[in-house]
ZAFIVEX-446327 format. One record per residue: residue in one letter; x, y negated, z of N, C-alpha, C in turn. Coordinates in pm, whole numbers, padded with zeros to 5 digits, always signed. Example, Ala and Ser with C-alpha at 12.3 -4.5 7.8 and 13.67 -1.06 7.14 Angstrom:
<rs>
A+01319+00569+00780+01230+00450+00780+01320+00330+00780/S+01285+00225+00708+01367+00106+00714+01290-00003+00787/
</rs>
This chain:
<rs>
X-02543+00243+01474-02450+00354+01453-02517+00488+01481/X-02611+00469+01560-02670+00606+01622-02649+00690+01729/X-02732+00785+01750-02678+00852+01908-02556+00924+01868/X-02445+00949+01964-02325+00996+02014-02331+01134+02061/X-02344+01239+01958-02368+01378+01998-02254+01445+02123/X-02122+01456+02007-01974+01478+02075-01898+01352+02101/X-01771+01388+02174-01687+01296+02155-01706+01201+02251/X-01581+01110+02218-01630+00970+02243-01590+00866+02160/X-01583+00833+02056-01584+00757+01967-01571+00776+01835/X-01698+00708+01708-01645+00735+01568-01591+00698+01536/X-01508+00780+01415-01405+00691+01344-01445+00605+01230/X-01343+00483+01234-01428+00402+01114-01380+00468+00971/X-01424+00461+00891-01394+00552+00727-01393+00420+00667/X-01271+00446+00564-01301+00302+00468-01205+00429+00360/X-01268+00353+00212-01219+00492+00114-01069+00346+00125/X-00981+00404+00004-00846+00348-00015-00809+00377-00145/X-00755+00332-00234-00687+00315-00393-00604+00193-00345/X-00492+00242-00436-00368+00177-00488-00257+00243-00578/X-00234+00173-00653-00148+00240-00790-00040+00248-00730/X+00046+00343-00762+00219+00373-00675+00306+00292-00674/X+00338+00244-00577+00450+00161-00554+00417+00014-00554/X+00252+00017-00514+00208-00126-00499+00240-00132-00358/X+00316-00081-00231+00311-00114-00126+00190-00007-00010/X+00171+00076-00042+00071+00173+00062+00119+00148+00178/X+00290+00224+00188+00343+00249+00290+00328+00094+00389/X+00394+00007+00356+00359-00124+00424+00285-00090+00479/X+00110-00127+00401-00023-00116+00459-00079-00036+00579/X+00011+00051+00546-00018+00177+00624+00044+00119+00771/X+00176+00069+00787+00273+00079+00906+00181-00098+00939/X+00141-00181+00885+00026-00279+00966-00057-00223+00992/X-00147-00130+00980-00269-00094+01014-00285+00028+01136/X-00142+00049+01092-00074+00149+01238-00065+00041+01374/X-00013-00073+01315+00003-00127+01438-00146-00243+01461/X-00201-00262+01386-00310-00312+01436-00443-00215+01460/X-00485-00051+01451-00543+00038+01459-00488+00159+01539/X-00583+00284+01539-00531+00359+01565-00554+00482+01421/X-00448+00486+01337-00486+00530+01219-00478+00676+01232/X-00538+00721+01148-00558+00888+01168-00594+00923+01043/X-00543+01073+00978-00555+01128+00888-00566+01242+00849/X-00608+01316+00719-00640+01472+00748-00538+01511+00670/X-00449+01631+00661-00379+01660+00552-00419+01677+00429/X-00282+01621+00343-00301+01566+00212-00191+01653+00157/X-00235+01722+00020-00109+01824-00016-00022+01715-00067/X+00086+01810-00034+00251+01721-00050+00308+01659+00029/X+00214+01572+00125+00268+01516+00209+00359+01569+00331/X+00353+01683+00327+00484+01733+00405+00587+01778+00388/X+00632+01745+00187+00745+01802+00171+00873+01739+00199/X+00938+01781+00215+01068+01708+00229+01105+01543+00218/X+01123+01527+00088+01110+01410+00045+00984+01243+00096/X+00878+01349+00108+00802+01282+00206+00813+01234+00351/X+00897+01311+00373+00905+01337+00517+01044+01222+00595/X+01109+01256+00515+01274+01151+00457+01257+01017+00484/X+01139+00980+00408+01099+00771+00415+01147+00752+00527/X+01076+00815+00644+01083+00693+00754+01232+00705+00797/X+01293+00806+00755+01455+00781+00786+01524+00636+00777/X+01451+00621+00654+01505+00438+00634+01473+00349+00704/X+01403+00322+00828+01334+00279+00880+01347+00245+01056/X+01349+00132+01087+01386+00168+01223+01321+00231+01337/X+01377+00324+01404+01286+00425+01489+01201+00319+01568/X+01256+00197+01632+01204+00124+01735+01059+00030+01686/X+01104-00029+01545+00983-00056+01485+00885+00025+01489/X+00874+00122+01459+00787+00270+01459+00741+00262+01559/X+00780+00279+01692+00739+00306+01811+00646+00205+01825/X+00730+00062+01831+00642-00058+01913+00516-00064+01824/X+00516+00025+01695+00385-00007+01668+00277+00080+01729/X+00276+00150+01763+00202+00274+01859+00177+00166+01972/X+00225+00087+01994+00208-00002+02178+00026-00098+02142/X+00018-00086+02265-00161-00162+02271-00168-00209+02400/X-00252-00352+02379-00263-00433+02464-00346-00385+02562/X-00353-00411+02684-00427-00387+02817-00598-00409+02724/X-00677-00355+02775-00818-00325+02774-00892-00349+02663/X-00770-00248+02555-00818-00243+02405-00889-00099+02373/X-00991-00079+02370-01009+00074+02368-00930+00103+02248/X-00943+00279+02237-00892+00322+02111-01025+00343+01994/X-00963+00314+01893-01065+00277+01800-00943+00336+01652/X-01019+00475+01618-00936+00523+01487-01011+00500+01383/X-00862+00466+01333-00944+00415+01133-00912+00526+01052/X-00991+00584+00985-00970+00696+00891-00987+00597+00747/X-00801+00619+00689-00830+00525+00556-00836+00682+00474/X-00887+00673+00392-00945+00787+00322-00902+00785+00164/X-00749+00838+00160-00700+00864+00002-00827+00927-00090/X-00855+01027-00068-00887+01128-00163-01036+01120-00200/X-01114+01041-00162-01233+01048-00265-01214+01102-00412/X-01121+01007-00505-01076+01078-00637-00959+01115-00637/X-00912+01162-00521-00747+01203-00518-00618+01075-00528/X-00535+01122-00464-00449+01033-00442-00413+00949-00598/X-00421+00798-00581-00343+00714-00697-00457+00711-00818/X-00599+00802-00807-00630+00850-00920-00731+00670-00901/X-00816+00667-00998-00859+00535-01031-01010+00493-00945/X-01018+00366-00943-01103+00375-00814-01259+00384-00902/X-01309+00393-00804-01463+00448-00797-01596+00352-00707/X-01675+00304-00751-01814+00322-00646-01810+00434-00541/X-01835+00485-00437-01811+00556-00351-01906+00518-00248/X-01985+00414-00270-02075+00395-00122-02044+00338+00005/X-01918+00347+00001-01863+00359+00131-01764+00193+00121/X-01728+00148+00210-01648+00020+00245-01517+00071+00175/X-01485-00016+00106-01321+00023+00017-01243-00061+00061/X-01112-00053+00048-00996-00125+00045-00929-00113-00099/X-00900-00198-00182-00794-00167-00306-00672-00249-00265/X-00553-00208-00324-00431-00295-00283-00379-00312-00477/X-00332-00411-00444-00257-00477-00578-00117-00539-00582/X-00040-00527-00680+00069-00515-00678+00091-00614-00778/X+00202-00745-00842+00252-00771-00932+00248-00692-01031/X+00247-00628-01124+00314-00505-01246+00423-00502-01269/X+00503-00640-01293+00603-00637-01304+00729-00558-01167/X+00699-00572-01061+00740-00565-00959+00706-00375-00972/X+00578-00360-00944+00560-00253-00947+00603-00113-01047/X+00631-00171-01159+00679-00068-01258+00837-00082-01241/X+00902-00176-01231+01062-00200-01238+01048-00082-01122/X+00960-00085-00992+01002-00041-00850+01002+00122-00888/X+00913+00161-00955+00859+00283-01000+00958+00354-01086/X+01011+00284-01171+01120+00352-01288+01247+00367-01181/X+01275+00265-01110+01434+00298-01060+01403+00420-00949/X+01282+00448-00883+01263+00559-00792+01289+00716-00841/X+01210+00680-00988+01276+00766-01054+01408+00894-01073/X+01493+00802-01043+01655+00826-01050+01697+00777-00952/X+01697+00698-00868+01754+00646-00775+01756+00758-00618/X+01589+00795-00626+01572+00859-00507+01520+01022-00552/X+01432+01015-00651+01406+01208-00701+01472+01249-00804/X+01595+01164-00865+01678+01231-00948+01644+01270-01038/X+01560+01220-01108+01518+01249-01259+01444+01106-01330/X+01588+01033-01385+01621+00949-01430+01501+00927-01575/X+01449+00851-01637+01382+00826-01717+01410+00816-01809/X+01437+00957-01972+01517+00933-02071+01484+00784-02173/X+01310+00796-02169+01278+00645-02243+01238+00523-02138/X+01330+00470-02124+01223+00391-02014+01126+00332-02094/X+01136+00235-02207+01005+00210-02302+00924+00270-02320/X+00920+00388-02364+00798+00464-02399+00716+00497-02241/X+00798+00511-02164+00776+00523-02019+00715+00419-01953/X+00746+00304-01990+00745+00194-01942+00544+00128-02009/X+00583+00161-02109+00408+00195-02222+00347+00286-02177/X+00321+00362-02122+00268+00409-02038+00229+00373-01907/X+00315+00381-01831+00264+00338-01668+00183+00213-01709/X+00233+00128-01799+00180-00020-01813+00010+00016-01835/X-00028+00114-01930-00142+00128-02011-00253+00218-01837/X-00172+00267-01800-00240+00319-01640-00281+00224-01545/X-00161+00140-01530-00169+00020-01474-00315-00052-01460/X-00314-00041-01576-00465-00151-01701-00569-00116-01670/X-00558+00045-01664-00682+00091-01656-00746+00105-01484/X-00636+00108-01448-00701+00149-01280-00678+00035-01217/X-00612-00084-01261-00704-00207-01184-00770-00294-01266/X-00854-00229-01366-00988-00304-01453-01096-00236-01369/X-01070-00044-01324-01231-00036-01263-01187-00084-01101/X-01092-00141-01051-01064-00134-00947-01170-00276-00913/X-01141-00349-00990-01203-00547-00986-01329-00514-01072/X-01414-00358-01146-01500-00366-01161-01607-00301-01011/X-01509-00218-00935-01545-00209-00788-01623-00328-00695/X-01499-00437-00752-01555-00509-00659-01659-00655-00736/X-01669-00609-00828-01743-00696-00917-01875-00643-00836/X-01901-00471-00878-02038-00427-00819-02062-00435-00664/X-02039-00445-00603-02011-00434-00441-01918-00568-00364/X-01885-00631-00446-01806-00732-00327-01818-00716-00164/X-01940-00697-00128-01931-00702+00021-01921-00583+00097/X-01874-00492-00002-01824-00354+00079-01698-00335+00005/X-01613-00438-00053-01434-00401-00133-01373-00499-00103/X-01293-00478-00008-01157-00569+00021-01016-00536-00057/X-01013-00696-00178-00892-00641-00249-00765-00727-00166/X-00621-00619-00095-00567-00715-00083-00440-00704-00184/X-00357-00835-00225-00247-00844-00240-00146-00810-00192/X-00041-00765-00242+00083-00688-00184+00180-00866-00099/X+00182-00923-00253+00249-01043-00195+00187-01165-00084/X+00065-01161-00079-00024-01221+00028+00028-01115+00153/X-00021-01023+00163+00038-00885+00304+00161-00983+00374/X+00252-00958+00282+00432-00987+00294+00405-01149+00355/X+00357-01215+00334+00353-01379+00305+00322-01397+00425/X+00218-01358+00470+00132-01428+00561+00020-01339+00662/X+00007-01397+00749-00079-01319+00874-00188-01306+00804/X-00259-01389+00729-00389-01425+00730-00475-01330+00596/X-00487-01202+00554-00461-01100+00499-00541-00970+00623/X-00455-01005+00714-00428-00927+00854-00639-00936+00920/X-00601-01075+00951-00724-01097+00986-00844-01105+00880/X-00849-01106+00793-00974-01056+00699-00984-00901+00715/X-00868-00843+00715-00882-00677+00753-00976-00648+00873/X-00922-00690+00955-01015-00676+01073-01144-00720+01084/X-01183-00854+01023-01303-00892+01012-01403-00794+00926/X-01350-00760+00812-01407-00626+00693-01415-00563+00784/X-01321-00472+00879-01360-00319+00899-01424-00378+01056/X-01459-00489+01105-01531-00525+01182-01449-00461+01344/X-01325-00442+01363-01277-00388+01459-01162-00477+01554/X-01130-00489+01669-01052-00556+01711-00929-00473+01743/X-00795-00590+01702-00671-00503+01675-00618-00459+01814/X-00530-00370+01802-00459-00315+01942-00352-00402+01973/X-00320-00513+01838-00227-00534+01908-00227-00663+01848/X-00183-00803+01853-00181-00924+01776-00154-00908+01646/X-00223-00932+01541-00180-00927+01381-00048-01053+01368/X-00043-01148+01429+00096-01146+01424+00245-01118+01451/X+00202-01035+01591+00318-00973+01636+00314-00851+01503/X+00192-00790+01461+00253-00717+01382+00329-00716+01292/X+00262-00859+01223+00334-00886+01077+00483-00934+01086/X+00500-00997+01225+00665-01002+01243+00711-00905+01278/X+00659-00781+01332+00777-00681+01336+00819-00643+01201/X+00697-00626+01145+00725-00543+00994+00817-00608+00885/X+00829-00737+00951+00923-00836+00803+01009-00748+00781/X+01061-00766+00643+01155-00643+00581+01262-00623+00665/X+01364-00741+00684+01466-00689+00757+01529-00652+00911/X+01362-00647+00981+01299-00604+01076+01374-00438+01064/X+01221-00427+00933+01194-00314+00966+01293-00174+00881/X+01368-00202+00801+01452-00138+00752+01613-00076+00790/X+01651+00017+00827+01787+00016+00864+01870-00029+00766/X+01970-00081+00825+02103-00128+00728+02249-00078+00716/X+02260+00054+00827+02323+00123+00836+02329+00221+00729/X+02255+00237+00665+02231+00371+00518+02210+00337+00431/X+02223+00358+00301+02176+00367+00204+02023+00393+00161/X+01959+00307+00147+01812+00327+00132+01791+00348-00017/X+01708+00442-00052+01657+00488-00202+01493+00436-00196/X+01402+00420-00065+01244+00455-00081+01280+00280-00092/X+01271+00236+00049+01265+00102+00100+01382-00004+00051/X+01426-00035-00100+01482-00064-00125+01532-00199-00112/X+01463-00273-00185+01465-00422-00200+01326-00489-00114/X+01223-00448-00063+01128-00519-00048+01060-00626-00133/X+01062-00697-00040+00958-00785-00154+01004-00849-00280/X+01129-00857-00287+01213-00916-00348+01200-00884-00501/X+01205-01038-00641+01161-00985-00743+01301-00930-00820/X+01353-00786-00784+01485-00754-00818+01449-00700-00999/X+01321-00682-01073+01337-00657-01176+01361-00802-01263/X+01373-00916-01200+01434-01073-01271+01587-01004-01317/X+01641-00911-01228+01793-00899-01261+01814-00769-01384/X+01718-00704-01364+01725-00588-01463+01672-00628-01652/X+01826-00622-01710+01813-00624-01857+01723-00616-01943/X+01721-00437-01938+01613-00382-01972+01545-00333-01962/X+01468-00370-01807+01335-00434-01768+01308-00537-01887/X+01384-00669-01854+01360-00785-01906+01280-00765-02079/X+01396-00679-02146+01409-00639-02276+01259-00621-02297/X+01203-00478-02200+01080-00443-02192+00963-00498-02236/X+00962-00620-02102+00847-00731-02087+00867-00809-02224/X+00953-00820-02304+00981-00890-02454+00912-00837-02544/X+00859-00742-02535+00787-00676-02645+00632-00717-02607/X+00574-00736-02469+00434-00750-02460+00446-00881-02518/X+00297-00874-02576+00260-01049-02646+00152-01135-02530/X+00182-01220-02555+00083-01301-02452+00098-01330-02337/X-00012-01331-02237+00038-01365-02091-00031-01234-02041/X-00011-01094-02053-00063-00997-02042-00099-00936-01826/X-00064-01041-01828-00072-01023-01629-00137-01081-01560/X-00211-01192-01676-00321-01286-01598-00434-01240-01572/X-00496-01127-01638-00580-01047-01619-00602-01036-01498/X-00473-00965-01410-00466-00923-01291-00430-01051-01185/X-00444-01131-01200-00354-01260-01143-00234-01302-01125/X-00143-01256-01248-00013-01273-01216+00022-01318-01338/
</rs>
């Protein structure tokens, strides 16, 4: 690592990509509780609406994730949006990556109803809309798995539905960024289970459904996916 000018400890850097609404936030609130995460400001992130999420959310979950076991030093992870800017498509970068992946299906149904549901500007085509995000989709996790085609041993891709599923996700994280957690990766992953971690007292717009595949119930969603030919998701593993 080298000599220790200032300070007393570096932070670990790992870059980060994920397409919207594959689950960040999750990622983020495990890695809170298994790290000590830290970040630099990111425009937008303090507007309003940003600021709102964790309303949905239970204060106490929040907290206990900040808690650390007796004679864990502190050890901050700097996950690092902006190499190519937030959401934008991933890159070689040199540096140890993380990509996260999402269903599509899951992820675009989640994306269109946010739309209208929570920023109020409802989607006049969802098709043409829907042809789109899909064609973004395509493109930013083809260089995402060409990331890790070139580099495998510096790109950890995880799954959104592996995260949700199971501890064991948790511990490859830690093994990649080579750090020991503050706190058990399974106490984490059970606090965070959805209905843990969500209030049920309000009306939630961000944290809606969780993992749950709620675009099976949507029409035209369904309608949507009728027009692609083939098995157009195996690409991605789905």
């Amino acid at each position: 690592m080298g000599h220790q000018l200032f300070g007393t400890r570096f932070a670990t850097r790992v870059d980060y990509f994920a397409f919207p609404r594959t689950g960040s936030h999750y990622l983020s609130y495990l890695l809170t509780g298994l790290f000590d995460l830290v970040f630099f400001e990111i425009e937008g992130q303090d507007s309003a609406e940003v600021a709102s999420r964790s309303d949905e959310l239970e204060p106490w979950v929040l907290y206990a994730l900040k808690l650390r076991e007796d004679g864990v030093p502190f050890q901050p992870l700097y996950l690092d949006h902006t190499p190519l800017g937030v959401h934008q498509a991933p890159d070689r970068t040199g540096s140890r990556t993380m990509i996260l992946i999402r269903d599509p299906r899951s992820t675009l149904y989640s994306w269109l109803r946010l739309q209208g549901d929570r920023l109020g500007s409802p989607v006049v085509d969802p098709g043409r809309w829907l042809d789109e995000q899909w064609a973004r989709y395509q493109h930013f996790y083809r260089r995402a798995l060409g990331v890790r085609a070139a580099s495998p041993g510096q790109t950890l891709v995880l799954r959104y539905e592996q995260l949700v599923g199971s501890v064991e996700p948790l511990d490859q994280i830690c093994s990649f960024l080579e750090l020991r957690p503050k706190l058990r990766a399974s106490f984490v992953h059970r606090l965070l289970d959805f209905e843990n971690v969500v209030r049920s007292d309000i009306e939630r717009t961000f944290y809606r459904c969780g993992p749950r595949d709620s675009w099976r119930e949507a029409p035209e969603f369904l309608d949507w996916l009728g027009t692609l030919a083939g098995s157009p998701f195996a690409e991605f593993g789905y």
